[in-house]
Every structure is written in C-alpha cells, then in structure tokens.
Backbone bond lengths (Angstrom), bond angles and torsions (degrees), N, CA, C in turn:
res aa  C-N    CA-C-N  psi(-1)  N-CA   C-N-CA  omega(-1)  CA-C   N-CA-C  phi
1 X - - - 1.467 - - 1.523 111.15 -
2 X 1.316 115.39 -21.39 1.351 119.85 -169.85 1.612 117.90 -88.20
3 X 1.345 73.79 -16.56 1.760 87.08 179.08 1.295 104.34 -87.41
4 X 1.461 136.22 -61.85 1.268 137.21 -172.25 1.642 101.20 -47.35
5 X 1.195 119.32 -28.61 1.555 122.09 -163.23 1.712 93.93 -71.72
6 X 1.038 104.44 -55.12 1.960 121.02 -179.26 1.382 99.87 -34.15
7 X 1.679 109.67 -38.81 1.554 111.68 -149.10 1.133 106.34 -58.05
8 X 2.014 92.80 -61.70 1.707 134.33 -165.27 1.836 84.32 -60.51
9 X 1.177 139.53 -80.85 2.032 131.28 -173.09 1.862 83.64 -35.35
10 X 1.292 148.76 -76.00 1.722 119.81 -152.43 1.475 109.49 -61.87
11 X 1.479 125.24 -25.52 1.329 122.63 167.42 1.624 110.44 -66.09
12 X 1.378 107.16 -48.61 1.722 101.25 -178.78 1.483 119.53 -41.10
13 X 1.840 93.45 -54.47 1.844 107.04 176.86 1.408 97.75 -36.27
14 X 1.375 92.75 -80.09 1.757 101.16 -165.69 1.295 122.09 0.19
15 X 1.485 101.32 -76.77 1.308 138.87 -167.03 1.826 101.19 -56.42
16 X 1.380 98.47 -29.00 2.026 86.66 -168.16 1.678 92.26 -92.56
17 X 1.351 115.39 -20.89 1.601 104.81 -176.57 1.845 96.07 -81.99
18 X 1.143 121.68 -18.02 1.603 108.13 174.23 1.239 117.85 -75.53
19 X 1.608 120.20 -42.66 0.903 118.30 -177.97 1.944 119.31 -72.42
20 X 1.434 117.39 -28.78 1.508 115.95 156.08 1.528 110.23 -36.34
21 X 1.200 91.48 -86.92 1.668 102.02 178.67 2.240 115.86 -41.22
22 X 0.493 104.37 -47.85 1.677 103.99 162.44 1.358 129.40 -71.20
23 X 1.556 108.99 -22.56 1.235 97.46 149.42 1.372 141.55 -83.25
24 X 1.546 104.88 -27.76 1.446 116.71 149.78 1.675 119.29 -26.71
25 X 1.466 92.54 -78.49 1.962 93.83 173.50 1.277 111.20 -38.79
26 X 1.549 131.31 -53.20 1.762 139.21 -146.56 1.290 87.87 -65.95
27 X 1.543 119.58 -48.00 1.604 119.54 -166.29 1.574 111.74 -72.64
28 X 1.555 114.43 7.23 1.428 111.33 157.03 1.402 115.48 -111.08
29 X 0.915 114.02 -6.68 1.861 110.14 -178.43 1.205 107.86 118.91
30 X 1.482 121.72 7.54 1.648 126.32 -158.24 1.477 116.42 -56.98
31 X 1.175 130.52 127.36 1.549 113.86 169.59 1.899 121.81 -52.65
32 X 1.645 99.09 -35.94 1.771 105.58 168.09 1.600 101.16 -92.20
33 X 1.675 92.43 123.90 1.376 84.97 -168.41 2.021 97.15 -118.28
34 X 1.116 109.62 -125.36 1.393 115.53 173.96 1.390 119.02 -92.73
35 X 1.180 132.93 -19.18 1.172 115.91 152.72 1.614 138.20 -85.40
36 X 1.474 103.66 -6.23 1.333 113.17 172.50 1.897 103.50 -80.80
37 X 1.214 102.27 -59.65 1.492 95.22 176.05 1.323 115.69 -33.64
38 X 1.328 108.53 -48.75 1.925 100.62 -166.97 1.640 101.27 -81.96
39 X 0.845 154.24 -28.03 1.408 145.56 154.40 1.546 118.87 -17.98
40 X 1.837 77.00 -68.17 1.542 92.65 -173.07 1.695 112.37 -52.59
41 X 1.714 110.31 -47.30 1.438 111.04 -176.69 1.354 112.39 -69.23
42 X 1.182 125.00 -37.91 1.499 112.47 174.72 1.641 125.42 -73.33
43 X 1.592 104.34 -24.44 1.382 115.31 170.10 1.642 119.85 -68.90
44 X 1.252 95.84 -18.11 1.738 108.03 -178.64 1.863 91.23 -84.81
45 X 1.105 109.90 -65.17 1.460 116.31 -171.50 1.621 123.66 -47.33
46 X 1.629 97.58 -47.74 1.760 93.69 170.62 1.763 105.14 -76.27
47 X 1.555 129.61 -11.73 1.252 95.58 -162.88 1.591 94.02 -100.37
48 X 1.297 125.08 -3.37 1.786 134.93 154.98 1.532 119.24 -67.27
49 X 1.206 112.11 -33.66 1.528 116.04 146.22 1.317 147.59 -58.31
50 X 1.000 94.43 -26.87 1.702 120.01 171.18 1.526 108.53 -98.29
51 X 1.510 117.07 -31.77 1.515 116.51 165.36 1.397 118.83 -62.83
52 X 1.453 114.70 -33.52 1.500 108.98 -178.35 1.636 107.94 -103.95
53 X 1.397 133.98 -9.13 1.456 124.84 179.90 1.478 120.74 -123.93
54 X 1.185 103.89 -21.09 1.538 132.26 -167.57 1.684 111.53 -72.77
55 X 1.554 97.77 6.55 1.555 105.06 166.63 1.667 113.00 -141.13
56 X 1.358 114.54 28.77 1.391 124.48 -166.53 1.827 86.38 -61.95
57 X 0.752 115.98 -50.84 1.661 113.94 -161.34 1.318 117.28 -70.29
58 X 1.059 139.85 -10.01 1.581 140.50 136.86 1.202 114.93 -94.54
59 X 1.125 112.87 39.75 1.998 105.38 167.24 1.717 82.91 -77.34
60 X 1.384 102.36 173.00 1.201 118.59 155.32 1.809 118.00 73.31
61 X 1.338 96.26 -13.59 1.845 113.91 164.32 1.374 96.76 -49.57
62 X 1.201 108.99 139.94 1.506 118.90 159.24 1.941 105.34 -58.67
63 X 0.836 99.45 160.82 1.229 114.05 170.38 1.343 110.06 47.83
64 X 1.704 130.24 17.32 1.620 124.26 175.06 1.101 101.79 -104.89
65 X 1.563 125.96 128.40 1.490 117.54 160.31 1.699 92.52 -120.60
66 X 1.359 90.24 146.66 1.571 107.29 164.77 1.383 122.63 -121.33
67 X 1.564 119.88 150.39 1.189 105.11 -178.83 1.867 90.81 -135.64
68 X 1.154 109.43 114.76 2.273 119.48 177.14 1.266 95.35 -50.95
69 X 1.582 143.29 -33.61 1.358 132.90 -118.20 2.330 84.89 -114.65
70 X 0.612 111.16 -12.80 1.561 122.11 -178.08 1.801 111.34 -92.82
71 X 1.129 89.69 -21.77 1.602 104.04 175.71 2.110 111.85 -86.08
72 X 1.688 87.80 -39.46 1.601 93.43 178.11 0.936 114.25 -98.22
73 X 1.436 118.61 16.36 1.992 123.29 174.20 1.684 93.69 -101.26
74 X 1.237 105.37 -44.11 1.614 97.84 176.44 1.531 131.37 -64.42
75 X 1.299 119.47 -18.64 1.243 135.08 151.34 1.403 123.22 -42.13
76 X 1.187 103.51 -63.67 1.684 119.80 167.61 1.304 117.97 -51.11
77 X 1.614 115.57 -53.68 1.185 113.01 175.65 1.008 125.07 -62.81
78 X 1.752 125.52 -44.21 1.575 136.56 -168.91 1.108 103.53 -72.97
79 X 1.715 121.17 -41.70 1.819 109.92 -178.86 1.679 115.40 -49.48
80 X 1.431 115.83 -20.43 1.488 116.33 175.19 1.823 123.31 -26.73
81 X 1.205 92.36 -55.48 1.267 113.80 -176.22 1.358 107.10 -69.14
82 X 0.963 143.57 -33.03 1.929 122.57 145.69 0.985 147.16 -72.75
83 X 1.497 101.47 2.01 1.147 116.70 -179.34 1.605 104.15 -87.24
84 X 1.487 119.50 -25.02 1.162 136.61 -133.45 1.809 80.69 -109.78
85 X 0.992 106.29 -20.12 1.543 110.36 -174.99 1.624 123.34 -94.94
86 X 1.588 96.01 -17.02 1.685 84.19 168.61 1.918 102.55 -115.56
87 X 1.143 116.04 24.80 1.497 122.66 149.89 1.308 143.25 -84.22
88 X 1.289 111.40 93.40 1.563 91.53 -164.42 1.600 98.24 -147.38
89 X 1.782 122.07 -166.19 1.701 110.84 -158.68 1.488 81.47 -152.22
90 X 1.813 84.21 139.87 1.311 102.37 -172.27 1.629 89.97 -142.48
91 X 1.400 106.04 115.53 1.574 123.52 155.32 1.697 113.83 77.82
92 X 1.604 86.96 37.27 1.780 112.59 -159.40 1.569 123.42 64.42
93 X 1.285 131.59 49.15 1.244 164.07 -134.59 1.115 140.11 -167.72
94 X 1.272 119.50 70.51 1.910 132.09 -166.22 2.084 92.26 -70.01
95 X 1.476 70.48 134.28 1.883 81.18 -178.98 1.562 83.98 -144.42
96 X 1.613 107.72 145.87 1.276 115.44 169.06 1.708 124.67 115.33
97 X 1.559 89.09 -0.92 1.456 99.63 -160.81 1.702 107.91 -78.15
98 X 1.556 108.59 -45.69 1.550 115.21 174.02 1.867 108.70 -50.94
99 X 1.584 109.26 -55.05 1.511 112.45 179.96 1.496 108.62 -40.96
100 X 1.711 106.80 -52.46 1.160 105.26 -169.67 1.896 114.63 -53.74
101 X 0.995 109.13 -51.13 1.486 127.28 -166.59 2.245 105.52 -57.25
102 X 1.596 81.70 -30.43 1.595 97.43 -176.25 1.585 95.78 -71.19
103 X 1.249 116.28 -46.64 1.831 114.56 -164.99 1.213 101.81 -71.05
104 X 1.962 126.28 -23.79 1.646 104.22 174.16 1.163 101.05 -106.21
105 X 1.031 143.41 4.56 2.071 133.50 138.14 1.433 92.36 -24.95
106 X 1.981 95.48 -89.84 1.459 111.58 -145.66 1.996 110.93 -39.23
107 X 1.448 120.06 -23.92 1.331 138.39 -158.71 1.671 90.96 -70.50
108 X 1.894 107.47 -53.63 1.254 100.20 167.16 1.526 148.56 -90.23
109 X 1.802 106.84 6.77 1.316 107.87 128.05 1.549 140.52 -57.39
110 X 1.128 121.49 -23.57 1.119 145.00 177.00 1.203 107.21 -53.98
111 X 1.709 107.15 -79.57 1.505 120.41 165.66 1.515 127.69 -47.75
112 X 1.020 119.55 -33.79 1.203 124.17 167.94 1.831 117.64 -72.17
113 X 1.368 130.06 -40.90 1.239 123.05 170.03 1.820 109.59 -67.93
114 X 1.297 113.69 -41.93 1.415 123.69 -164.38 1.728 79.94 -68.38
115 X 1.346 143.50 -45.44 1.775 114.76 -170.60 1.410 94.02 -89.84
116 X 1.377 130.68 46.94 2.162 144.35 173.40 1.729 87.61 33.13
117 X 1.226 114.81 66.52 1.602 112.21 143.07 1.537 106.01 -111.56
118 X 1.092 118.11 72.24 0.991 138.72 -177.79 1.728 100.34 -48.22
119 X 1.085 127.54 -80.92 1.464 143.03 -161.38 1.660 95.98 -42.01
120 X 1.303 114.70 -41.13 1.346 121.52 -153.75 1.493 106.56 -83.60
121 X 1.909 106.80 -42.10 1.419 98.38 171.97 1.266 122.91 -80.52
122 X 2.132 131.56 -3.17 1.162 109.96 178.93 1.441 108.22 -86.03
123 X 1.604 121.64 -28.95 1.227 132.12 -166.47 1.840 96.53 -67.47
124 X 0.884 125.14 -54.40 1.399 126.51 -176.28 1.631 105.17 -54.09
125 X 1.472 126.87 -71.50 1.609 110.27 143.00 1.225 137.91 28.47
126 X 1.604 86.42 -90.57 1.917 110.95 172.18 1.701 108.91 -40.64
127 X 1.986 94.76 -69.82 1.568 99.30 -155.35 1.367 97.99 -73.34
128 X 1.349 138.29 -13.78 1.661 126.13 151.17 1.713 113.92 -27.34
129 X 1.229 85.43 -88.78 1.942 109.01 -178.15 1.545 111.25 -42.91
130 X 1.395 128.27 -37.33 1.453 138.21 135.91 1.702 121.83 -23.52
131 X 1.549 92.53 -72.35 1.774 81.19 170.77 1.485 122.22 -92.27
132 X 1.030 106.61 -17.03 1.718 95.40 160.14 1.832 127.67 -54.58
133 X 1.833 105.86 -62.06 1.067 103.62 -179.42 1.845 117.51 -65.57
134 X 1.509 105.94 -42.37 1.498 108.38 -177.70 1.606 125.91 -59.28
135 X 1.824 87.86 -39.50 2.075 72.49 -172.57 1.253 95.96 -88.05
136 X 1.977 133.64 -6.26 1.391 122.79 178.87 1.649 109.31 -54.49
137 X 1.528 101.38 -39.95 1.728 113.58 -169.80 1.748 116.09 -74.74
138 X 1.701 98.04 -20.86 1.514 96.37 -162.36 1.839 103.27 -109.02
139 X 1.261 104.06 5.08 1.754 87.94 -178.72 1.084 112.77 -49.54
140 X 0.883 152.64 -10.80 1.741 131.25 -166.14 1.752 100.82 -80.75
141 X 1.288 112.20 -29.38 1.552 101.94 -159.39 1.555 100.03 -86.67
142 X 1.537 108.34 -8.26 1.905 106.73 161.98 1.352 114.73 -67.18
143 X 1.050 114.79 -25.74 1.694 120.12 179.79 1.793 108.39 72.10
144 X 1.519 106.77 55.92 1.572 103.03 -158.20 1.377 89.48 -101.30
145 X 1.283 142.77 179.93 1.823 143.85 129.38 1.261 102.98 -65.53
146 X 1.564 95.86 151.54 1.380 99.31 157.11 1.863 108.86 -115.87
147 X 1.064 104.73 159.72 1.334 110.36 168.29 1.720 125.89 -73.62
148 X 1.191 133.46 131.48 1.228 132.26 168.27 1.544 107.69 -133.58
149 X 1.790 104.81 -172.08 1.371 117.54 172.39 1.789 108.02 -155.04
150 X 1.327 84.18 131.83 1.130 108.70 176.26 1.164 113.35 -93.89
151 X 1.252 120.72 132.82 1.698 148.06 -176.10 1.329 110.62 -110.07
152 X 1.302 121.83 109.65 1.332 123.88 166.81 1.289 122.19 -98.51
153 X 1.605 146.27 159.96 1.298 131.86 141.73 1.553 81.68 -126.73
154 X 1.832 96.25 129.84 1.381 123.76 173.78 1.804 118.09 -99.08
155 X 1.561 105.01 157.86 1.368 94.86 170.24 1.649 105.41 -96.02
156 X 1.415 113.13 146.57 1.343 107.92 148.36 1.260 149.04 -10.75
157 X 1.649 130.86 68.12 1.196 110.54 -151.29 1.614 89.54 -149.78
158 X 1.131 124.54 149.64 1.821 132.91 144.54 1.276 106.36 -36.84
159 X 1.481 102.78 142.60 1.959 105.87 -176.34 1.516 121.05 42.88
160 X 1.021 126.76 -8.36 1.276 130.04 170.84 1.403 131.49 -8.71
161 X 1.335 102.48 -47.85 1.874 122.40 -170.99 1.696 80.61 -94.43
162 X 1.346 143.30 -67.57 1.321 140.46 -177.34 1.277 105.63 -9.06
163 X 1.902 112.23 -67.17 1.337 141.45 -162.45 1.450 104.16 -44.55
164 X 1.012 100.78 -72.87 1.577 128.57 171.67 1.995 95.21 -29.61
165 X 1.020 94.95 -91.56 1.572 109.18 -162.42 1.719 113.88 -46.18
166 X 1.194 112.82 -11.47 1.167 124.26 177.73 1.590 103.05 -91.11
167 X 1.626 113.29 -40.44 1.625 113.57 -167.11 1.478 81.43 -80.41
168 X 1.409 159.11 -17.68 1.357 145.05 -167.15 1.532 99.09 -89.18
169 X 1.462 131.49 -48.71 1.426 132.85 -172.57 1.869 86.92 -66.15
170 X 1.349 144.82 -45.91 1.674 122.57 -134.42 1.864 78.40 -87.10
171 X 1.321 123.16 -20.46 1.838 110.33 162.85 1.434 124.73 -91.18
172 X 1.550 95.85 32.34 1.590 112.95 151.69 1.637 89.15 50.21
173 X 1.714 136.61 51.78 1.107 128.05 167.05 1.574 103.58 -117.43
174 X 1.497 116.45 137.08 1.454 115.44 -173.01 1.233 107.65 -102.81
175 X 1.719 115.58 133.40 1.739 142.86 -138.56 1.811 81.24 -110.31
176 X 1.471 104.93 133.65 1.382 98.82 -174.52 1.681 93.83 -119.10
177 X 1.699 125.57 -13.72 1.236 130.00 171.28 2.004 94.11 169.12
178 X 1.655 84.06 170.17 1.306 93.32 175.35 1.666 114.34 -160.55
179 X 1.126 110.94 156.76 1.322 118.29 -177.40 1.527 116.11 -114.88
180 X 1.286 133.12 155.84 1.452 135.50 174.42 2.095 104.67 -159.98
181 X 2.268 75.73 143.88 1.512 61.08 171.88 1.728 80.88 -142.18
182 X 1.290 121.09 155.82 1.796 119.45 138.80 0.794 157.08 -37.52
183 X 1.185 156.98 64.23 1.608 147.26 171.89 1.323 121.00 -78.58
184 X 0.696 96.46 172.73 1.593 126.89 -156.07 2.121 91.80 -45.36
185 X 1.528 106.59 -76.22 1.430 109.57 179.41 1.076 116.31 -98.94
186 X 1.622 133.50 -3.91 1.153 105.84 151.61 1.462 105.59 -167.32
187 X 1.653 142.34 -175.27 1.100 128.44 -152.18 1.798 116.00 -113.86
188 X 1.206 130.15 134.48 0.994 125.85 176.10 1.641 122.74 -85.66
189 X 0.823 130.28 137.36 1.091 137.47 -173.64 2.023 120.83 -124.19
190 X 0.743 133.79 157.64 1.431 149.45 143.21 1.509 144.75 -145.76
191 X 1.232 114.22 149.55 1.957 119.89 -144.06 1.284 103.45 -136.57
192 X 1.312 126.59 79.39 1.273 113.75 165.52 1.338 124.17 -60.01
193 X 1.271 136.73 139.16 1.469 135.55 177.19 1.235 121.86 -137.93
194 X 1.611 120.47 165.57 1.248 94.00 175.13 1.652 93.47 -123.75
195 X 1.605 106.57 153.52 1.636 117.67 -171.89 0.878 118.20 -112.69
196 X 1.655 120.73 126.83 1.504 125.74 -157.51 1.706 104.30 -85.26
197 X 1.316 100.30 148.92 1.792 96.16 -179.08 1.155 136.94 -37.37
198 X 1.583 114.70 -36.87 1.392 138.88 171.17 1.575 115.92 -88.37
199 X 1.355 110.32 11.71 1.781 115.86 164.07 1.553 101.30 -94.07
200 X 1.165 101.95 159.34 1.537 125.86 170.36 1.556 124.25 -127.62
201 X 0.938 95.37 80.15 1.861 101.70 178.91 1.882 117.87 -31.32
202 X 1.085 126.79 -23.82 0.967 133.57 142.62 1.195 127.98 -20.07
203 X 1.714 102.87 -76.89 1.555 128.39 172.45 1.364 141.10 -51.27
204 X 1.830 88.83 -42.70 1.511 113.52 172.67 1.318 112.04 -69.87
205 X 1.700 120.91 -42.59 1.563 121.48 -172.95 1.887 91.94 -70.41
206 X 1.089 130.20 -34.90 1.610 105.01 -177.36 1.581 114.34 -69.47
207 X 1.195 87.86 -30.41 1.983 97.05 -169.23 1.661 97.89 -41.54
208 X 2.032 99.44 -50.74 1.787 105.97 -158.91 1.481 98.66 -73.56
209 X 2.008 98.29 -43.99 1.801 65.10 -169.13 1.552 143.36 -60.61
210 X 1.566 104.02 1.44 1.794 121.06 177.05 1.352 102.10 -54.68
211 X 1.218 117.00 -29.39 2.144 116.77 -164.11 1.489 82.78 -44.82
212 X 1.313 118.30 175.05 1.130 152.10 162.49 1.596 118.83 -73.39
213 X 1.616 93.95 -52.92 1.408 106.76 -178.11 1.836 135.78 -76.89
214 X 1.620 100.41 -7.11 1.264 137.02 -168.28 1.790 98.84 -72.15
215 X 0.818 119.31 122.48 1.633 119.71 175.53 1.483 95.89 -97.48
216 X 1.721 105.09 -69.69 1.400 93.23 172.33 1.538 98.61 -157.01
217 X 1.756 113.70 168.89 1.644 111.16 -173.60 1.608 88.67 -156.72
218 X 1.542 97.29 153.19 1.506 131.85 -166.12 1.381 101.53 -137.61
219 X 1.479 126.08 153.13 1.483 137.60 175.81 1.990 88.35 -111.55
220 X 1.271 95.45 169.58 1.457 124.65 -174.08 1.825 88.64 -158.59
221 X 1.280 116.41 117.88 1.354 111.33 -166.93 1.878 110.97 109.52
222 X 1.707 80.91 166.45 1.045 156.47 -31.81 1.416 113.56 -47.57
223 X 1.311 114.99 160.43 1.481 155.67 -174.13 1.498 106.41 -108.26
C-alpha cells in the first residue's frame, strides 16, 4: 500500500510541475494551457511508472526480457504530435513553436518525477518558467528582430506592389517574402519582415500608410 501511495505523490508532483508551467503559457493566450500541461506530466509519469514496475510480476519468467528504457523513448517520440498541434501560421507567421517545445519539456518532467527523481523534475520546472518568463520579458536587451506581417489593402494600380516594396526598403526594413492576391476593387497584399529593435511598428505603419496607393494596412506581429 505504501508503495502504490509513493506512486499516486510522483503523479501528484507531476501534475503540480505541469500545471506551473501551463499556467505560465495560459497567462499568454497559449492554445496549451494548464490543463494540457498537467495531462501531459502526469501521463508521462504514470506511463514511466508502469514502464519500470508495472511488470514486477513476470520478472524472472523464463524467456521474458524487459527493457523500461523503450517505453520512455516512446514518450518522447509520441508527445510529437501535440506539440505539432498547437503550431501553426497565421498571415505568414509560425506561432506556437515555444508552447510546443514547453509541452515536450513538461512530458520530461513527467518522466523524470514518475522514475522519483524528484529534485531533478522540480528544479528543471523552475529553470523552464525562468526561461520562458525572463527572456519572454527581456528580449530587447539581446538586440534580436522580431518577425512581423504586414497587411496591405492596395488600390488598383501598375507597379503597385513595386511601390510598396520600395517604400518598405527606403525604412531600411528587411522583406523576408510576400504574398498578393486581386480582387475585384482592389489588391491584397502581404509582407513579412523582420523589425529591428530600435523600429517601432507604430511608426513604420504611419510612414506606409502616407503611399498614395495604400487603402489601408495592419501588422500581425511581432512574434
């Protein structure tokens, strides 16, 4: 009885280091939020529990060999597929990629409390929620770009998209691709870019909307 009790406390852990970490994401808008995390960590933990004890009673069969370590490679591998599910692109724009990376962490907190390395899965936990919240708050002092997209609705015109792409290079902003389509009265467009630390998307959307040709434009971004 004392043992099963041990089991159910590495599932409890689990479950409170998933749910930290998922709430982290929820408090950004995350599609994996706090209840997916703790699934995942307790689902990693009971099925690593069951990889290493969950066959105590045929040890020693002739002819059974077991190996725990094929059970916790498949974990890793199979969590793929949720990860793969809250990634996705909107308006030429991959969003989802950090969440994703967070849901197969938390899998190996999971695994790690469910074989009682306790120390290892809360501390790992911590320095998760560490680099999530800190470098989320501190990019600027990396001096990185961020990625955005620019949304145009254009008027009808010769060179039109040219116009455009020329008024985006003279604000020294670098064009990473773009899309366009036609309608009926006038043309849609989109500009992925990337924005230097010391730009202000703000600034840049007034600069464009001055073109002539600009009906109207929206950012999607930064990322």
């Amino acid at each position: 009885m004392s043992v099963e009790l041990e089991y159910i406390a590495r599932i409890i852990v689990a479950g409170i280091c998933g749910f930290v970490l998922g709430y982290e994401r929820k408090g950004r808008l995350k599609n994996a939020g706090v209840r997916t995390h703790m699934i995942v960590a307790m689902g990693a933990a009971l099925i690593l529990i069951v990889s290493k004890y969950g066959f105590n009673d045929i040890l020693g069969v002739a002819g059974v060999s077991l190996n725990p370590a094929q059970i916790a490679g498949q974990i890793v591998s199979g969590i793929g597929f949720l990860g793969a599910g809250v990634i996705f692109a909107r308006n030429g724009v991959v969003n989802g990629l950090t969440t994703a990376a967070g849901v197969w962490a938390v899998a190996g907190v999971g695994m790690a409390i469910g074989s009682g390395m306790y120390i290892i899965g809360v501390a790992t936990t911590i320095i998760i929620l560490i680099v999530q919240s800190f470098l989320h708050a501190s990019e600027k002092w990396m001096h990185l770009p961020s990625e955005a997209t620019f949304v145009f609705k254009l008027k009808p015109a010769d060179d039109v998209i040219s116009t455009v792409m020329q008024a985006i290079e003279q604000l020294n902003i670098e064009t990473v691709g773009f899309e366009s389509s036609k309608q009926k009265a006038h043309i849609d467009l989109q500009v992925a870019v990337k924005i230097k630390n010391n730009q202000h998307i703000t600034d840049l959307l007034i600069a464009l909307e001055k073109e002539p040709v600009v009906q109207a434009i929206s950012c999607a971004g930064p990322h």
